[in-house]
C-alpha positions as CSV (number, residue, x, y, z in Angstrom):
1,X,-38.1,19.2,-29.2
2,X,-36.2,19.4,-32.3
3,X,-34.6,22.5,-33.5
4,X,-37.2,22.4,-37.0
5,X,-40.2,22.7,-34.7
6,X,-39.0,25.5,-32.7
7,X,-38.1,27.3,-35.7
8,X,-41.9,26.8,-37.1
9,X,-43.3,28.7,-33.5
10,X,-44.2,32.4,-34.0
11,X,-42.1,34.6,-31.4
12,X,-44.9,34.5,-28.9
13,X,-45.1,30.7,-28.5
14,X,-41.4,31.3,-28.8
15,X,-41.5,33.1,-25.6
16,X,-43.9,31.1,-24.0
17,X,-42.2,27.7,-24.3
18,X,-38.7,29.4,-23.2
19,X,-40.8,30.6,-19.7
20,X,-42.5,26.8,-19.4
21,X,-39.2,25.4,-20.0
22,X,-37.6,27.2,-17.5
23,X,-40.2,26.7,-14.6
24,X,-39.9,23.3,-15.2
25,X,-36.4,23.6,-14.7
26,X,-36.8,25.2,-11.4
27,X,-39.2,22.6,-10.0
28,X,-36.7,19.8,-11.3
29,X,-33.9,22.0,-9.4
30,X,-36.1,21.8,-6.1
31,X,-36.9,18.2,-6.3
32,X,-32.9,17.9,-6.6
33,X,-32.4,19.5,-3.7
34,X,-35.1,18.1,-1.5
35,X,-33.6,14.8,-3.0
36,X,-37.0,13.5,-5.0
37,X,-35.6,13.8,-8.4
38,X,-37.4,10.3,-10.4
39,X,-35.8,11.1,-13.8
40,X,-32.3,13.3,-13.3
41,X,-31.8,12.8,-17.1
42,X,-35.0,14.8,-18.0
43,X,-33.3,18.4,-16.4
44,X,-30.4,17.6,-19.5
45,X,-33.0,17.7,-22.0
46,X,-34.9,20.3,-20.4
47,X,-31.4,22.5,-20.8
48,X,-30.1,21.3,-23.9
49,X,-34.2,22.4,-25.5
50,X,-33.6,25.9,-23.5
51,X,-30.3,26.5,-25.4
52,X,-32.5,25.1,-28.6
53,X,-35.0,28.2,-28.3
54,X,-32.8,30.8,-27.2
55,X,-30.6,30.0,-30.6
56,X,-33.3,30.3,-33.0
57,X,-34.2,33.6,-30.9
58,X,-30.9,34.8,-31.5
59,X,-31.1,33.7,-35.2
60,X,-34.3,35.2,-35.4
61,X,-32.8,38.7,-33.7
62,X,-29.8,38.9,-36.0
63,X,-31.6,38.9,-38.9
């Protein structure tokens, strides 16, 4: 997701997305350690669109 969509979500989807990201995160971290991770690259996006929201979030705070 790039960081011009996330800006154009209201603070709720904000919110939302950020939660669905991170149980995502946690199932990717469970298939890891049960060892049936398929795509090991997809947890780096996964972190790297987590840090995307919780920036804008941050912008969105400060202002």
């Amino acid at each position: 997701m790039k960081a011009r969509e996330i800006r154009e979500l209201s603070d709720e989807e904000l919110r939302q997305r950020a939660e669905d990201l991170g149980r995502e995160m946690f199932d990717l971290r469970i298939q890891k350690a049960v060892g049936q991770n398929e795509r090991p690259l997809l947890m780096r996006s996964l972190r790297r669109d987590m840090a995307r929201l919780k920036t804008v979030a941050a912008q969105r705070k400060q202002s």
